[in-house]
Backbone as numpy.savetxt, mean C-alpha at the origin, in Angstrom:
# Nx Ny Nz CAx CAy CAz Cx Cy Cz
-14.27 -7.94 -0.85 -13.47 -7.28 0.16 -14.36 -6.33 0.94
-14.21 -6.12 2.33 -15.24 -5.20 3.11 -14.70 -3.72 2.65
-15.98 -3.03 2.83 -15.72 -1.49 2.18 -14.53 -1.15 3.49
-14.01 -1.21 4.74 -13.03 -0.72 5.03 -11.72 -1.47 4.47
-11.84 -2.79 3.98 -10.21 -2.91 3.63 -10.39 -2.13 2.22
-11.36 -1.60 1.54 -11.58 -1.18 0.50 -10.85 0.04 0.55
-11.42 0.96 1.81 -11.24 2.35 2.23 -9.66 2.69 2.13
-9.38 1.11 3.15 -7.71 0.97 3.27 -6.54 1.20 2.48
-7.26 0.36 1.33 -6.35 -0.28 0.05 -6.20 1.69 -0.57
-7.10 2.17 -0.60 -7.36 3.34 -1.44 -6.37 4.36 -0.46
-6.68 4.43 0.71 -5.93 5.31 1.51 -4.31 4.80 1.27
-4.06 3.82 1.44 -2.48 3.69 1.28 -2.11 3.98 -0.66
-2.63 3.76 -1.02 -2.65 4.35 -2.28 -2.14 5.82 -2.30
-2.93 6.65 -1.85 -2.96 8.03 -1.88 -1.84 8.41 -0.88
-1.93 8.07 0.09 -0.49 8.05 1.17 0.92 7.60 0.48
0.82 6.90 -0.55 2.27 6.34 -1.27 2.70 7.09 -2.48
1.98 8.85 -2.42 2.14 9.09 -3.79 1.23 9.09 -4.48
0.01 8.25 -4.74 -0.82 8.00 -5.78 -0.11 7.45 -6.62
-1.17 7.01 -7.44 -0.66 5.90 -8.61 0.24 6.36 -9.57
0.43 7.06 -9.69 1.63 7.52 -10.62 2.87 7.41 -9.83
2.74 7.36 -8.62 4.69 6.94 -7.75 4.17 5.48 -7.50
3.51 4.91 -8.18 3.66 3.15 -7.54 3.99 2.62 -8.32
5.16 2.46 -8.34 6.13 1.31 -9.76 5.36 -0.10 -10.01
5.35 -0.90 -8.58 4.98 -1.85 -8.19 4.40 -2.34 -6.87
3.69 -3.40 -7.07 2.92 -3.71 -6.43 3.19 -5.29 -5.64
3.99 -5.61 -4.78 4.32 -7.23 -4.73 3.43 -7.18 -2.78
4.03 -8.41 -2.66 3.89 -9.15 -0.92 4.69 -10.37 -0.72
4.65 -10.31 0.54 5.61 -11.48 1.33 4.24 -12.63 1.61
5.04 -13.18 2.53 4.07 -13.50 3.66 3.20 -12.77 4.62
3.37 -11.54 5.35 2.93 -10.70 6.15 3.20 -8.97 5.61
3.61 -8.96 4.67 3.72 -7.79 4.15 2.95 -6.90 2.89
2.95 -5.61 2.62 2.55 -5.68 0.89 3.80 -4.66 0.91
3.77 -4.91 -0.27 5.45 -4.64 -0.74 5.11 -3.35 -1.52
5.30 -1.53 -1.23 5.18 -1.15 -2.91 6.50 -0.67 -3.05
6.72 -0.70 -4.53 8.17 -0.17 -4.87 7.59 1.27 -5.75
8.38 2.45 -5.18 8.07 3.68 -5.76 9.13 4.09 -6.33
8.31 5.33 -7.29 9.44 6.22 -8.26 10.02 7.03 -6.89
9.50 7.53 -6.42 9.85 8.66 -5.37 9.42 8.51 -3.93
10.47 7.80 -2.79 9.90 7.28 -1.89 9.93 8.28 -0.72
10.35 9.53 -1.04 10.30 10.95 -0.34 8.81 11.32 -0.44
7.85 10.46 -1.21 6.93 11.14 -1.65 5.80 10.87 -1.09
5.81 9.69 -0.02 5.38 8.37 0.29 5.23 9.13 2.38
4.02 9.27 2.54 3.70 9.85 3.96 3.71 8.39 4.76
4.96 7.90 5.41 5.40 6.77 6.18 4.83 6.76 7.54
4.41 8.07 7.99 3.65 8.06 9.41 2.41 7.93 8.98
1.80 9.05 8.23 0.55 8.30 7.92 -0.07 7.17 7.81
0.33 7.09 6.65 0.22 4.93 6.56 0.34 4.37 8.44
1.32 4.27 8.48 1.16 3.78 10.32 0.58 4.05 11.06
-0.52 5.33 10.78 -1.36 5.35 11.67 -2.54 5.07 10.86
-3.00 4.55 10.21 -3.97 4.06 9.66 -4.45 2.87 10.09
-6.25 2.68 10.38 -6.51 1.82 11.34 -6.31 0.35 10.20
-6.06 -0.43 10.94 -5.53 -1.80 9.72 -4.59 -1.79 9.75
-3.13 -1.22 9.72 -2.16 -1.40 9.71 -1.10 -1.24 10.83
-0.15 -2.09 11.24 0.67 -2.78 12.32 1.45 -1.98 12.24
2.49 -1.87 10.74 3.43 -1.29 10.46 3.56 -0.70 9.35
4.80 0.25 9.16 4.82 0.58 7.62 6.19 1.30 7.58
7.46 1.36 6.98 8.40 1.75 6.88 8.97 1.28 5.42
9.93 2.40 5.34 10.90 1.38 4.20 11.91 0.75 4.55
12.28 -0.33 3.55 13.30 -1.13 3.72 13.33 -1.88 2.37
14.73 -2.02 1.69 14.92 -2.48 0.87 14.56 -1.74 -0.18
14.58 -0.87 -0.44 14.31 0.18 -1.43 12.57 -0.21 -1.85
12.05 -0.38 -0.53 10.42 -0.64 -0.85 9.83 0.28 0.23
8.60 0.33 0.15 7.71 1.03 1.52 6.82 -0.60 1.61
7.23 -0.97 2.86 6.48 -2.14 3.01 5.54 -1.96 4.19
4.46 -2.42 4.44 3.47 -2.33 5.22 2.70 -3.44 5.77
2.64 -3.69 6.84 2.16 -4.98 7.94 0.74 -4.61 7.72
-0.16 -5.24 7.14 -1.65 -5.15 7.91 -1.75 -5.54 8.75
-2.98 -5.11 9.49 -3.27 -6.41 10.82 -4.35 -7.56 10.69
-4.61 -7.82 9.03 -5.58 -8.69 8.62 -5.65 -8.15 7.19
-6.20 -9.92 6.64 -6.34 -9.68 5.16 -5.50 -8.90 4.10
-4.18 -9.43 4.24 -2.99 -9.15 3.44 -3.54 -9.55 1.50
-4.15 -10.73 1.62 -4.47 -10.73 0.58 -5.46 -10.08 -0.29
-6.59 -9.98 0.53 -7.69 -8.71 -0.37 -6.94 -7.39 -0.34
-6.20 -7.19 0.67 -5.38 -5.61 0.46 -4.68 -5.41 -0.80
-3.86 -6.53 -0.70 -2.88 -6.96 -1.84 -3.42 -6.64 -3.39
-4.74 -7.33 -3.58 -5.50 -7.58 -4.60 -6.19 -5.89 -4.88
-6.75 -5.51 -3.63 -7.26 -4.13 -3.99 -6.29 -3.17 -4.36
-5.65 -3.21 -4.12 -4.16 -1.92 -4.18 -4.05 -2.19 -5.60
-3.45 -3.70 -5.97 -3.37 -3.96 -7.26 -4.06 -3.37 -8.08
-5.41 -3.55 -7.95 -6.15 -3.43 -9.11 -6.21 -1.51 -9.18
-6.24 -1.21 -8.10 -6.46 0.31 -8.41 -5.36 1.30 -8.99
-3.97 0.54 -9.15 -3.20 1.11 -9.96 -3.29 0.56 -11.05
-3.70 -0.76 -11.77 -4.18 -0.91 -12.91 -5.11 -0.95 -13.17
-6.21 0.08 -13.01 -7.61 0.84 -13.06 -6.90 1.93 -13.51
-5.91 2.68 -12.94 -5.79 4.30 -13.33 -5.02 4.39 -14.77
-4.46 3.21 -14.44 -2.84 3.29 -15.78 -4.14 2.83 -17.06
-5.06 2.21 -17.13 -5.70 1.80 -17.99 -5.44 0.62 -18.59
């Protein structure tokens, strides 16, 4: 993965709470899906203005977020860095 979707994956991380508010981790087709403990907790403008990303709002009791490329290494990096912290 390039060190900015790297940068990315880590910044929406920290924008969603940090790993301790990320229940889960899913995706659509064009989306990454996270489901949080506390979605008050979760900086929704931030994330949207982050370069890489289209969109970002909640819906469906998720904070879902449009990249504008490479949904899947995002997907994969996000993943792994909440199961990096949880151990």
């Amino acid at each position: 993965m390039p060190v900015e979707s790297t940068a990315l994956a880590s910044s929406i991380v920290v924008l969603a709470g940090g790993v301790d508010n990320i229940v889960g981790v899913e995706r659509c087709m064009v989306r990454l899906r996270l489901i949080l403990a506390d979605q008050d907790a979760a900086d929704v403008p931030g994330i949207a203005q982050l370069p890489g990303v289209a969109l970002a709002l909640h819906l469906m009791g998720q904070l879902q977020i449009a990249p504008t490329s490479h949904l899947d290494e995002l997907h994969a990096t996000v993943s792994q860095i909440v199961a990096r912290a949880r151990g």
